[in-house]
C-alpha positions in Angstrom: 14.6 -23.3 31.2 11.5 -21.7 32.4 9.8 -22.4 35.8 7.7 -25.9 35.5 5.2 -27.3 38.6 2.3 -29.4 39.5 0.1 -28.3 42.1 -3.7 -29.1 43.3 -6.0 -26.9 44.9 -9.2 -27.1 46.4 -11.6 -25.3 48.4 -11.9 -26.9 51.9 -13.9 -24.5 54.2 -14.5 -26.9 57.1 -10.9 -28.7 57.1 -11.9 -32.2 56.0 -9.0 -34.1 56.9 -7.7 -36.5 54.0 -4.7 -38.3 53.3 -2.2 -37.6 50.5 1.5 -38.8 50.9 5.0 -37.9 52.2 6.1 -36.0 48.6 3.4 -33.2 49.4 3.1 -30.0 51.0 -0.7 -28.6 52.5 -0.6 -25.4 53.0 -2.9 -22.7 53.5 -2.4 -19.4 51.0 -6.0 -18.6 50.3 -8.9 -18.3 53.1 -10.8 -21.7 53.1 -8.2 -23.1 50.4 -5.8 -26.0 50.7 -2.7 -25.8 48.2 -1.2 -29.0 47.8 2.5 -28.9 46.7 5.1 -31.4 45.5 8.6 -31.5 47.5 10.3 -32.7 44.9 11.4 -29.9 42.3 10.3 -32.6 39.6 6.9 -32.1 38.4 5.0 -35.8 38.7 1.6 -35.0 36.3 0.6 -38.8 37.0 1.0 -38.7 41.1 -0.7 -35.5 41.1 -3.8 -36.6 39.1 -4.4 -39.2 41.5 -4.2 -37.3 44.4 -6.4 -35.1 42.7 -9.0 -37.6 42.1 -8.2 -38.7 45.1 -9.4 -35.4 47.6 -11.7 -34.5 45.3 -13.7 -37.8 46.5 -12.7 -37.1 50.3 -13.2 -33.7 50.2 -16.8 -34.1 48.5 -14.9 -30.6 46.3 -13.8 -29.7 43.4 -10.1 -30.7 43.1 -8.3 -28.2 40.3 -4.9 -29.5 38.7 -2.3 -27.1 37.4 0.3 -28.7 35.5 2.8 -25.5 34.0 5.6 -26.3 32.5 8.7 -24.0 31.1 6.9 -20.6 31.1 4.6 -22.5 27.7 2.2 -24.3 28.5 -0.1 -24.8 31.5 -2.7 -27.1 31.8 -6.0 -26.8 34.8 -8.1 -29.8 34.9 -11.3 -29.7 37.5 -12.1 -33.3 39.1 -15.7 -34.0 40.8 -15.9 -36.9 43.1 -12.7 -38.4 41.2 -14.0 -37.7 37.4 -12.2 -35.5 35.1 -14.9 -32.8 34.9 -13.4 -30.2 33.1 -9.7 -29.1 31.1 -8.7 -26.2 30.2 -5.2 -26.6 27.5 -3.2 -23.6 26.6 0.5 -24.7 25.1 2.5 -22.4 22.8 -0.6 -20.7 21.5 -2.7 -23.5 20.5 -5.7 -24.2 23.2 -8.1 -26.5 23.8 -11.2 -26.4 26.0 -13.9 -28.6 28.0 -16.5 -28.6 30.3 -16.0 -24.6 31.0 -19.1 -24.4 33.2 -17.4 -26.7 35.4 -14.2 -25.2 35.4 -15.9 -21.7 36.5 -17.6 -23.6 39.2 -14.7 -24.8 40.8 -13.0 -21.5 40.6 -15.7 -20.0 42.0 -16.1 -17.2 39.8 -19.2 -14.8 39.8 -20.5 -13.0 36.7 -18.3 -10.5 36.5 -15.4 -12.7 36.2 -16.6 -15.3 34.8 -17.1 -12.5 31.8 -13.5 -11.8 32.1 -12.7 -15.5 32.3 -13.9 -16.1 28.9 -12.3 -13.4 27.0 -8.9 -13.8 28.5 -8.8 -17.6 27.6 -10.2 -16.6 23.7 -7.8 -13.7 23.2 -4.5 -15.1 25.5 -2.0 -17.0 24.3 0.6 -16.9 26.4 0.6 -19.6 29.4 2.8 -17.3 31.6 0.7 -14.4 31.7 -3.4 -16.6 31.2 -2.2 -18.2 35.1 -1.7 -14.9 36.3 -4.7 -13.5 35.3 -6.8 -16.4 36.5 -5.1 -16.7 39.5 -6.3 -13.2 39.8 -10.0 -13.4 39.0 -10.1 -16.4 41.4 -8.2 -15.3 44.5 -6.6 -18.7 44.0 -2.1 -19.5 44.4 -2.7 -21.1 40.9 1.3 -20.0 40.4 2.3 -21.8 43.1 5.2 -24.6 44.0 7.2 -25.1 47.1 10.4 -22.8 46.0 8.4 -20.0 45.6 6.2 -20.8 48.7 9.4 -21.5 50.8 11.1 -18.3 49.4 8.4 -16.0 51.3 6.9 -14.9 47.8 3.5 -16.8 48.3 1.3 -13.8 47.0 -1.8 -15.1 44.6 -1.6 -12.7 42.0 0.3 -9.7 41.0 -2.9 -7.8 39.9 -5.9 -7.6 41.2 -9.3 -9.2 40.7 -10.7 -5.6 40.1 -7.9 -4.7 37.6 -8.2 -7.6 35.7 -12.0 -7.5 35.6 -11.9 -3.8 33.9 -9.3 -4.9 31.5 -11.3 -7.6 30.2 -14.7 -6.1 30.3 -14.5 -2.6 29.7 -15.5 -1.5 26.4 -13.2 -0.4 23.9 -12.7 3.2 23.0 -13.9 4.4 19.8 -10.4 5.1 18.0 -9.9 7.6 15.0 -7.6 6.2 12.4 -4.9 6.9 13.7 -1.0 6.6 13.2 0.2 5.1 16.4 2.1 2.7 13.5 3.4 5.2 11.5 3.3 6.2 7.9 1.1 3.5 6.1 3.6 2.5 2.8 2.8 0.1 -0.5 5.2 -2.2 -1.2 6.1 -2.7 -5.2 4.2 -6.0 -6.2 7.3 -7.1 -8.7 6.3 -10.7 -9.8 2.9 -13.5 -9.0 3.7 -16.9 -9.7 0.6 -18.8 -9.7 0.8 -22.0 -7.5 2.2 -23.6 -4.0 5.6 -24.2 -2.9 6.7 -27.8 -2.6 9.1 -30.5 -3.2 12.3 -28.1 -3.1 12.8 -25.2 -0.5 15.8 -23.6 0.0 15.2 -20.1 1.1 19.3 -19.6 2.1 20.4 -20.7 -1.3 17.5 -18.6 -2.9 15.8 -21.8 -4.2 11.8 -21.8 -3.8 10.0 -25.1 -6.2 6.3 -24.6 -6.9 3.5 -27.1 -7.2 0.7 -25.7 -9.9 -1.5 -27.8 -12.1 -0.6 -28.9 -15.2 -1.8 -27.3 -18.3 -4.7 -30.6 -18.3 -5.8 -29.2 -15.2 -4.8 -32.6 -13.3 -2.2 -31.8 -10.1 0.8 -34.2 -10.5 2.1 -34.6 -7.1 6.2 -35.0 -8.6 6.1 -32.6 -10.6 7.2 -29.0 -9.3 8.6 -26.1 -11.1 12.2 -25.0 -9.3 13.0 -21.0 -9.3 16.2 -19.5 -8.4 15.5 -15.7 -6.7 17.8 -13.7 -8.9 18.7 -10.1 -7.0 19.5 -8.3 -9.8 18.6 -4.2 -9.5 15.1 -5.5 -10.5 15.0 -8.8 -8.3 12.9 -11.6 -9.7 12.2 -15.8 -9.2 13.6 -17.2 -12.4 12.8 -20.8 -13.3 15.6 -23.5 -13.7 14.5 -26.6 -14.1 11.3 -28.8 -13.5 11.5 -31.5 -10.8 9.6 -34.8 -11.8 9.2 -38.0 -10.2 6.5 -41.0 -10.7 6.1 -41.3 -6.6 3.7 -44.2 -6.7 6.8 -46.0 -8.2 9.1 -44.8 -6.0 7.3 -45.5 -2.8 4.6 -47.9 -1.3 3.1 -45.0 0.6 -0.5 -44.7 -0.1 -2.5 -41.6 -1.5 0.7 -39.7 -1.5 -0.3 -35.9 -1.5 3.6 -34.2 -1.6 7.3 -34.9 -2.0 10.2 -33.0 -0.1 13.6 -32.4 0.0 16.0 -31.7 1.9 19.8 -31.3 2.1 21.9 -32.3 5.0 21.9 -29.9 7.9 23.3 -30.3 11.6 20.2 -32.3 12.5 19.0 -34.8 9.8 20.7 -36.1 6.8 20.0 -35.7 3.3 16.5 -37.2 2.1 13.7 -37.2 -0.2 10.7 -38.5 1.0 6.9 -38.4 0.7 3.9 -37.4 3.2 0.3 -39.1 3.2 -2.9 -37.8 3.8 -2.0 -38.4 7.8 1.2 -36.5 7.6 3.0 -39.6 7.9 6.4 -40.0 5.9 7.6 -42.6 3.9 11.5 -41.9 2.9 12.5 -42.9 -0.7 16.1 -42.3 0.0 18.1 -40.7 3.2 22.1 -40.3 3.2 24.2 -41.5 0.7 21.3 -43.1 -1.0 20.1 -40.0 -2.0 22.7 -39.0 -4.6 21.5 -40.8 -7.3 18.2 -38.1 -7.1 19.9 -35.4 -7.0 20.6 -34.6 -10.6 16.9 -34.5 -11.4 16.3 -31.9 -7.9 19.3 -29.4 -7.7 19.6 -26.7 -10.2 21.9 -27.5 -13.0 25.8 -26.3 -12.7 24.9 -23.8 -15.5 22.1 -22.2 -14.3 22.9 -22.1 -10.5 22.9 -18.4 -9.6 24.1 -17.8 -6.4 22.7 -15.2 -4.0 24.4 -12.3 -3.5 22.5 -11.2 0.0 21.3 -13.8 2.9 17.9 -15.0 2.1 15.8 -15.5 5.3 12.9 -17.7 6.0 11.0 -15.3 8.7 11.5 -17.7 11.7 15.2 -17.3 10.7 17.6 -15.1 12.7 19.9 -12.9 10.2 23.4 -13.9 10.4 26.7 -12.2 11.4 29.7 -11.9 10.3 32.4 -13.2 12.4 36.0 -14.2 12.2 34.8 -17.5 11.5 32.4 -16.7 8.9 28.4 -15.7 9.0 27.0 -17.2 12.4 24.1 -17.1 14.8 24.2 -18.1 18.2 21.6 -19.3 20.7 22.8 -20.5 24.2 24.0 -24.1 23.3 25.4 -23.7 19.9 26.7 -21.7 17.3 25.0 -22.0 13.6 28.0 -21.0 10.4 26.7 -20.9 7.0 29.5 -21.9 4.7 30.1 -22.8 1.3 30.0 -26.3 -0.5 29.9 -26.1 -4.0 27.4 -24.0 -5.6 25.4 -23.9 -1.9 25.5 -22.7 1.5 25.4 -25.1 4.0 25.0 -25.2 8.0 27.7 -26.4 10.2 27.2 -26.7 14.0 29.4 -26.1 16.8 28.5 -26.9 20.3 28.8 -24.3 23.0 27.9 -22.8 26.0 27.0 -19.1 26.7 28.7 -19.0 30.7 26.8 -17.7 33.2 24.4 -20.6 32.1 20.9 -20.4 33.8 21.8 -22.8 36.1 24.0 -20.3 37.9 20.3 -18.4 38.7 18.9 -21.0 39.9 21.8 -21.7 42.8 21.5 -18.6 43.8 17.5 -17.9 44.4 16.9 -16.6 41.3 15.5 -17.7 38.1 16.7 -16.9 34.5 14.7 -17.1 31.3 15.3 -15.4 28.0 14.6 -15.6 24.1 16.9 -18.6 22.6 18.6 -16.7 20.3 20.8 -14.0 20.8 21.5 -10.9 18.9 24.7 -10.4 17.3 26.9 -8.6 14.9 30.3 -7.7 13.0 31.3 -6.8 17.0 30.0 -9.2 19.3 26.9 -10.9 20.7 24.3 -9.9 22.4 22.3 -11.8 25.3 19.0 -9.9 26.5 17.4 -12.1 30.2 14.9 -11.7 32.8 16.1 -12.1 36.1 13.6 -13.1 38.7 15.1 -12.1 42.8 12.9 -14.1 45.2 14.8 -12.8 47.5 14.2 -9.4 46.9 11.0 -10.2 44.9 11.7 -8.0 42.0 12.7 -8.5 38.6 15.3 -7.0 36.1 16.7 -7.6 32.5 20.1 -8.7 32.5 22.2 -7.8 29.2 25.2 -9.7 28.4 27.7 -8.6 26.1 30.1 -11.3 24.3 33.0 -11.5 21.8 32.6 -13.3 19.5 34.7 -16.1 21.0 32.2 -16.6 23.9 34.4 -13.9 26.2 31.6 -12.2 28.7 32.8 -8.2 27.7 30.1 -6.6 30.2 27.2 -6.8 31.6 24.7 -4.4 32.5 20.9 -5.0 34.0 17.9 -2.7 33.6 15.3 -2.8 36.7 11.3 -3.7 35.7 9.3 -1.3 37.4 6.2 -1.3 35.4 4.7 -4.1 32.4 7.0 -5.6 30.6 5.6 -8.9 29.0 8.8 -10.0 28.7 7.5 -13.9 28.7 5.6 -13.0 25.7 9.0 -12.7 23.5 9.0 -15.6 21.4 11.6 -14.4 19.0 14.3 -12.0 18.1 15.6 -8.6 19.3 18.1 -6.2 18.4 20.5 -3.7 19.6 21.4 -0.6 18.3 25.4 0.1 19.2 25.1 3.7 18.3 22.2 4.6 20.7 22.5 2.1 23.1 19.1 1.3 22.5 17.5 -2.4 22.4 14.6 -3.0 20.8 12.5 -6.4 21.8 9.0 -7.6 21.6 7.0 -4.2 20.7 9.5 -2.6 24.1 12.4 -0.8 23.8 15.5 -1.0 26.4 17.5 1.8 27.2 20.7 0.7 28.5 21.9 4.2 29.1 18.8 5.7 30.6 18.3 2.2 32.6 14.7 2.7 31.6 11.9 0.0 29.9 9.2 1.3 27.9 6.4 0.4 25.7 6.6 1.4 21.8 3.3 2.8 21.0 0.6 -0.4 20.9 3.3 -2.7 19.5 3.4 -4.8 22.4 -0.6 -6.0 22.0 -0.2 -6.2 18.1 3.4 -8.3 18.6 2.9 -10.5 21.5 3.3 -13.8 20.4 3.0 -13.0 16.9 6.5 -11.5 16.1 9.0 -13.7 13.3 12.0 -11.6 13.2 13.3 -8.4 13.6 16.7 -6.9 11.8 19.0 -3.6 11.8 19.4 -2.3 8.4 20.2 0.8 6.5 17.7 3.0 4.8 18.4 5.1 1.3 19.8 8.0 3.4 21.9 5.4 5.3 20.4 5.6 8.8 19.9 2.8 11.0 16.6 1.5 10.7 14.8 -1.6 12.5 12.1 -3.9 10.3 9.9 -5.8 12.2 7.9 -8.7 10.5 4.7 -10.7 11.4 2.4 -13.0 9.4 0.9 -10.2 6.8 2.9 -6.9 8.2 5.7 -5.3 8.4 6.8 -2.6 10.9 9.4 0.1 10.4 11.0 2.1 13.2 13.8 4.3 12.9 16.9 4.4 15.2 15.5 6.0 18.0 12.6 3.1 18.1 10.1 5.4 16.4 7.2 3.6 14.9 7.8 5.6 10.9 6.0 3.1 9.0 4.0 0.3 8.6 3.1 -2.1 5.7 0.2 -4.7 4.7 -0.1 -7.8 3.1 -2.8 -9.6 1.8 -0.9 -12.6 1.8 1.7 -14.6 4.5 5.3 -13.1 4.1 7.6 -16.3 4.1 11.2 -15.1 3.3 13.1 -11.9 2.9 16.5 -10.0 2.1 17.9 -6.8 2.2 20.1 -5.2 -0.8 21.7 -2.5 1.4 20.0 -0.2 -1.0 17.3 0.7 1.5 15.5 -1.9 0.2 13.5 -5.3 1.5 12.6 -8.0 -1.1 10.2 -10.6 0.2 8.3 -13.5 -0.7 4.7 -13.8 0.2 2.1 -17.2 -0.1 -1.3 -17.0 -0.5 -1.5 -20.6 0.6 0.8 -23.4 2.1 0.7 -26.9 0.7 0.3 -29.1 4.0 -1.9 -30.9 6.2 -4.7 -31.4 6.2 -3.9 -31.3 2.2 -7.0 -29.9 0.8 -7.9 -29.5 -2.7 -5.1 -27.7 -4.8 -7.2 -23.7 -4.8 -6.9 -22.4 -7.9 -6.4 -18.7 -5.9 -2.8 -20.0 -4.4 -0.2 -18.1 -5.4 3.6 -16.8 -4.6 4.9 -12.9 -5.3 7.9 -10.9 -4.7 7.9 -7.5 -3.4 10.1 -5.1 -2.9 10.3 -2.5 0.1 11.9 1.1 -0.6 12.8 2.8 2.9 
């Protein structure tokens, strides 16, 4: 778990006196400032809103509320004379945003910051690093709770006001087209199937149903077309079968706009069910009751192809093989794709990664890290940041693992410069032969004990990177794909950016034929909320990759 708090500050030049309670620290980190801070390690949102309101009446200030929870989500709210005046929302990427000319008030931010303000909370999406940088621009502890103040670490902001101002409102550079990304490449366009998918997606068993107007024009809701990827020398989506069902008989729901799905997995059972307008579901069958659909939904026993290759939805992390089979870990469980029937299915064993963070934590420092770990034919790999607020630095810790959860080695890499190691929402991967680790647009050198940025990776990936994979190329060296919404990145074993490709539409799944080769599916539109009209643009292709 990341760091979480509540705290309050507000500016108090002449030391009203007020009254809060016995679960808070006042203390005084910034000139004319009182920083109000919970005792309890807890984080109470509701107490601290009231006291909020609360000084901000007494005080005759502006009271400003940080709630930050797990490294991913922060939320400041301004109160004037006990009124909620202003918020300002940032979780996981999505943000929200009100009365901003109060919000700068209360920070007291001039022009040039209040410039800066504005373009860090459009283009910022990550809550760990947006606190920082306000913190910065106002001079105010905004990353602040009583640990950290206790620990002797009670500095405002790592940057400074200046540095952050520059970085925000400097022009741009003029840039020449330039090949910072490497080599641009065309993918082969190999198939379009017009429509959305729907109903029936499987991308581990290769299965991808599409939703397309009938030949009347009219969009039957039950009715999608189920394709089987076939990766033949000349991959392809072959059709099956056609799913139909009258939904309006099969459930009360109202304006039912889709049908899905889905086959028993480690956290829900087997159902079919339907969605609304309102995204709410309304479940024909679930469990057993489901096995009297299934005829009409899977692919028939003689057509069923099964794939040769793992298929990968992009938020997917490639699996392993290991002595029990292919697997990927995070730190509380282990994930086995195994066969039943004519399809893969996921099996989930419970299990801890030991040191757990929790180890960290008794000992002063704090521990965070990507969920899912890295691992191969040999072992697993767990990549860490390490936070000493003792010794008020920070390092990555690398943990090596057999595949039986045996702790092989370990080896930590000091961060002396930027690393926006918070900004890794998922994957990495770690070259054996060159020791090297690549992760989040930065690559690790375990050897070298050095951290550096790959070209501009790091501002094109932050918070935008799916998944990242080893594979071989047609000359059989190690290469490293790195995918986002509509690109993909190439870097060759020494973390060389060699080349880069476009999409005009969303890549959604992929596999590699150990050819040198990447198949993937793209969409040009999704079928979900808020369920607009079918566009008669929406389509799905297949492309292939030769590196």
């Amino acid at each position: 778990m990341g760091t979480s708090f509540c705290n309050i500050n507000i500016h108090n030049p002449n030391g009203t006196k007020y009254e809060t309670n016995e679960g808070l620290a006042v203390v005084n980190i910034a000139k004319e400032w009182d920083t109000l801070l919970q005792v309890d390690s807890v984080p109470d949102p509701k107490m601290m809103t009231k006291i909020a309101k609360n000084v901000s009446i007494a005080v005759g200030s502006p009271a400003i509320l940080v709630t930050y929870f797990d490294d991913i989500a922060m939320d400041l709210t301004v109160f004037v004379d006990g009124a909620k005046k202003g918020e300002y929302l940032l979780d996981n990427g999505f943000c929200k945003k009100s009365g901003l000319p109060q919000v700068i008030s209360a920070l007291k931010l001039d022009e040039k910051a209040t410039k800066a303000f504005k373009k860090i909370i459009e283009k910022e999406p990550d809550a760990s690093e947006v606190i920082g940088l306000i913190s910065a621009l106002s001079q105010i502890p905004l990353f602040m709770d009583k640990r950290i103040f206790d620990s002797g670490a009670a500095e405002i902001a790592e940057l400074s006001r200046e540095d952050v101002i520059k970085r925000y409102t400097s022009a741009p550079k003029t840039k020449k087209a330039s090949t910072s990304f490497g080599e641009k490449k065309e993918a082969e366009l190999l198939q379009e199937i017009p429509g959305v998918l729907n109903g029936y997606i499987d991308p581990k068993n290769g299965i991808f149903s599409i939703l397309r107007p009938e030949e009347d024009g009219e969009l039957d809701r039950g009715h999608v077309h189920c394709y089987q990827l076939i990766q033949d020398e000349t991959p392809r989506l072959e059709k099956s079968h056609d799913i139909r069902f009258n939904l309006n008989e099969l459930s009360t729901m109202k304006n039912i706009k889709s049908f899905l799905y889905y086959q028993e997995t480690p956290f829900q059972q087997e159902a079919l069910l339907v969605n609304d307008d309102t995204n709410s579901i309304g479940y024909i069958a679930q469990g057993k009751k489901c096995s009297k659909f299934r005829d009409k939904i899977l692919v028939p026993i003689e057509k069923r192809v099964f794939p040769k290759f793992q298929v990968l939805h992009v938020c997917e992390d490639p699996r392993a093989e290991s002595p029990e089979g292919l697997v990927s870990y995070n730190q509380y469980d282990a994930r086995y794709l195994v066969m039943e029937g004519d399809y893969y299915k996921e099996i989930r064993k419970e299990r801890e990664f030991e040191p757990t963070g929790d180890f960290f934590e008794d000992n002063d420092m704090e521990y965070s890290g990507p969920n899912s770990f890295y691992a191969d034919t040999e072992g697993v790999v767990r990549v860490g940041m390490i936070v000493d607020y003792k010794k008020v630095c920070r390092h990555v810790r690398v943990d090596f693992y057999d595949h039986d959860y045996t702790l092989r080695e370990t080896t930590t890499v000091p961060i002396t410069g930027e690393f926006d190691f918070n900004s890794v929402w998922s994957g990495y991967v770690y070259n054996r032969e060159k020791n090297l680790i690549f992760i989040g647009g930065y690559g690790i050198d375990l050897s070298g004990k050095k951290i550096r940025a790959i070209g501009e990776l790091p501002e094109k990936l932050r918070r935008k990177i799916f998944s990242c994979f080893l594979f071989k190329n047609q000359a059989g060296k190690t290469m490293i794909a790195v995918i986002l919404d509509k690109i993909i990145y190439i870097l060759d074993e020494n973390l060389k950016l060699v080349y880069h490709v476009k999409s005009s539409d969303r890549i959604y799944a992929y596999y590699c034929d150990k050819k040198g080769s990447i198949i993937y599916v793209t969409l040009k539109n999704y079928w979900d909320m808020p369920y607009e009209n079918y566009k008669e643009d929406s389509r799905i292709r297949l492309y292939k990759l030769e590196i």
